[in-house]
N, C-alpha and C positions, 0 to 999 in steps of 0.2 A: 490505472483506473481498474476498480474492480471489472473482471467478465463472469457477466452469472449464467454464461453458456457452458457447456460442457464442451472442455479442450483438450482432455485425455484420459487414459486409461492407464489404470495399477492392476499391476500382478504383482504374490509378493512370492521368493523362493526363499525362503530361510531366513538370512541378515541382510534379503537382494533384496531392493525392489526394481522391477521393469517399469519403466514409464513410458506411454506412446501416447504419441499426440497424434492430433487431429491433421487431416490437410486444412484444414478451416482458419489454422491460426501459424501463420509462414513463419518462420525464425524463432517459432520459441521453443524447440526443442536444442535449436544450434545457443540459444541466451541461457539454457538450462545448464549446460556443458559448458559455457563460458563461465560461467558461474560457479558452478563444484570446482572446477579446475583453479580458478583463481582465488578461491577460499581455502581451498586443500594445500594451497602452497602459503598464503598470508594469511590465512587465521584457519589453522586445523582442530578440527572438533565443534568447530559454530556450523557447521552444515554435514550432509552427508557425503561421504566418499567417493568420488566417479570411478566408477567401472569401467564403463564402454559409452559408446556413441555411434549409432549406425540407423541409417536411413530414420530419423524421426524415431528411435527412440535409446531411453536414456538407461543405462543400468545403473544404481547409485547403492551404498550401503543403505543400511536401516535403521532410523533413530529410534530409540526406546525413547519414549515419555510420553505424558497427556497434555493437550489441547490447552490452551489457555484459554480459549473462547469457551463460556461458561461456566467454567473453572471462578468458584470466591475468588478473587484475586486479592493476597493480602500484601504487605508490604514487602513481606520477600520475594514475590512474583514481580511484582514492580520493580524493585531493586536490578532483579536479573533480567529485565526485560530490558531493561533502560542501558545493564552491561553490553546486552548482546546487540543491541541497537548501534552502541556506542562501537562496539570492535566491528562490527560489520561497514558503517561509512566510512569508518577510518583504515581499514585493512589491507587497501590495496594500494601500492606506493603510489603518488602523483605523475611520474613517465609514466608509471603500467596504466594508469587510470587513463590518462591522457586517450588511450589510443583504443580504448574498450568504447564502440558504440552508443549514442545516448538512447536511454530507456524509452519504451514506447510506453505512450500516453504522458510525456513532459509535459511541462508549463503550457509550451504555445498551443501543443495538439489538443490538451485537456479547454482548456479556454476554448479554443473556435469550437468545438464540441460542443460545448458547453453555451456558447451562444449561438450555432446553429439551433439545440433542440430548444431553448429558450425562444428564436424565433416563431419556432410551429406548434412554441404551446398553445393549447385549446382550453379554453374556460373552463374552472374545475368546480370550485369554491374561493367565496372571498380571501382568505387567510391564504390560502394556497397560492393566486394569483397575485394576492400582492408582492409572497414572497419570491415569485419569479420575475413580476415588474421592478421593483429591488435589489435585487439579484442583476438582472439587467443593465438595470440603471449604471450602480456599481462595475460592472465587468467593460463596460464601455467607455469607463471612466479610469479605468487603472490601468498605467503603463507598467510595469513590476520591474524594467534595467536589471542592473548587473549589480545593485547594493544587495549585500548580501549572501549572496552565494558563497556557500564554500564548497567544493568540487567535494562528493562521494559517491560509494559505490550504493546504488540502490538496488532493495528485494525488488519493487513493483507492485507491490500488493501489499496493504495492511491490515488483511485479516490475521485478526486471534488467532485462527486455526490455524495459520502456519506456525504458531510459535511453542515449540514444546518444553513444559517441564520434567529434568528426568529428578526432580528430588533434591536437585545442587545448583543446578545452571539451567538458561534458556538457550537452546536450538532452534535453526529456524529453515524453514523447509518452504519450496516451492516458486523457484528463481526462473519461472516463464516469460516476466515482462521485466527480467533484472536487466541494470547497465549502469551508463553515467549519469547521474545526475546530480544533488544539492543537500545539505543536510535538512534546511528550511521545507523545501518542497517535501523532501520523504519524509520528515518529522508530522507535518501538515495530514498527507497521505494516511499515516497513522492514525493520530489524534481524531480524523474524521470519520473514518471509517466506522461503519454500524456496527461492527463487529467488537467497537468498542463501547460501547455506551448501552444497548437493545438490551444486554443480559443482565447491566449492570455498570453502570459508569466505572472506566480504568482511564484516569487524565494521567498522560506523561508528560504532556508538554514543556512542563514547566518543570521537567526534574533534569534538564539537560542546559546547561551553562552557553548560553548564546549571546553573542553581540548584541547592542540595539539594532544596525540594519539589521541582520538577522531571524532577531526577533516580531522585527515589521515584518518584513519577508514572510517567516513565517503565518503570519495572524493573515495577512492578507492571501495567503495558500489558503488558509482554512476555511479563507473566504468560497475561494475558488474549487475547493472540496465537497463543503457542502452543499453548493450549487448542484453540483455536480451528483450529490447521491440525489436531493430533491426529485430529479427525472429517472434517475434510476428506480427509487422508489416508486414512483406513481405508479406503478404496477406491483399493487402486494407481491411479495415470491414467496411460498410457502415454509423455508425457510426461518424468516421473521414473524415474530406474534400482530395480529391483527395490530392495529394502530398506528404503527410504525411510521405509515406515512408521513401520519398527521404528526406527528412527535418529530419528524425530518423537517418538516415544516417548521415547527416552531423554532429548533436548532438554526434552522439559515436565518430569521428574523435575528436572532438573538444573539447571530456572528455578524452578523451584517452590522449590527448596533452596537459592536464591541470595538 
């Protein structure tokens, strides 16, 4: 799940960056490290290079490229976005996977979250409210099992801005809530993310070759997503342009109805 708190701090020395975390946010300096580590050995050059690891913080190489968040995104952005998505779930063998942690903010965590704050929502506007009563409805009603899953490595986060273009290929930076998790779930994560749609609609979903469970799996994550930024948003964040909200709003009606 996105955190739109501030969980660390960049220095950069050259082709190094330093990264130090927060005490606010336990394990994600040691999941940052797990992470370059096991990328640097089953897919080198998709992430940056680990250095070091000491008391909460991380030394890592420096990727050259720009932001794909805002970034026209044209068909060869896409293309290589969808690559590096693709060599990242798949990259780490299934023993190794096996025994890597699951990502915080999975399925069940994000769900009871997600119907905790649904509980305490407070009367906003009609449109808004229904799509939380809907939302509800729906999340009380879905058991999600084991159809579909197929075991990957997950970033944790699908914002744009981690994903850089250097000109050729995409890179992808920022493994704080990385681990085990599903192709469906992190596919979901993606796709829903504000970071995809606010500056300019980038749909990948549907450029990645999935099962029919899978594919259920997935739609029904995107359920569970956008419920999910819905509360996140209610609170403009200066970040997004005015409306946002309301536009999050319409998004969960119109997955809910899909």
């Amino acid at each position: 799940m996105a955190d739109l708190r501030h969980t660390h701090e960049l220095a950069f020395a050259g082709d190094v960056v330093i990264k130090r975390y927060m005490d606010s946010k336990p394990g994600a300096a040691e999941r940052e490290w797990r992470a370059l580590t096991l990328l640097a050995e089953h897919a080198p050059g998709l992430a940056p290079e680990p250095i070091g690891y000491e008391d909460g913080v991380v030394t890592m190489s420096r990727i050259d490229g720009v932001s794909l968040r805002g970034l026209l995104a044209t068909a060869a952005h896409v293309a290589a976005l969808v690559e590096a998505l693709t060599e990242l779930h798949t990259a780490v063998p299934p023993h190794v996977l096996q025994a890597v942690p699951l990502r915080p903010w999975h399925l069940e965590a994000l769900a009871d979250w997600a119907g905790r704050r649904g509980a305490r929502w407070q009367p906003r506007d009609p449109l808004a409210d229904r799509a939380v009563k809907e939302g509800m409805r729906w999340l009380r009603g879905w058991s999600p099992g084991e159809s579909g899953v197929t075991p990957a490595f997950g970033a944790g986060d699908g914002n744009l801005s981690n994903f850089l273009w250097d000109g050729t290929r995409v890179r992808i930076v920022d493994y704080e809530d990385s681990g085990r998790s599903d192709v469906a779930f992190e596919l979901a994560e993606m796709a829903e993310h504000v970071s995809m749609w606010v500056d300019g609609e980038v749909e990948i979903a549907h450029r990645f070759e999935l099962s029919p469970p899978e594919e259920r799996r997935m739609r029904d994550c995107r359920k569970l997503h956008a419920l999910v930024w819905l509360f996140l948003l209610s609170h403009e964040h200066p970040r997004n342009p005015p409306g946002t909200f309301e536009r999050q709003v319409e998004r969960v009606l119109a997955t809910l109805g899909s």
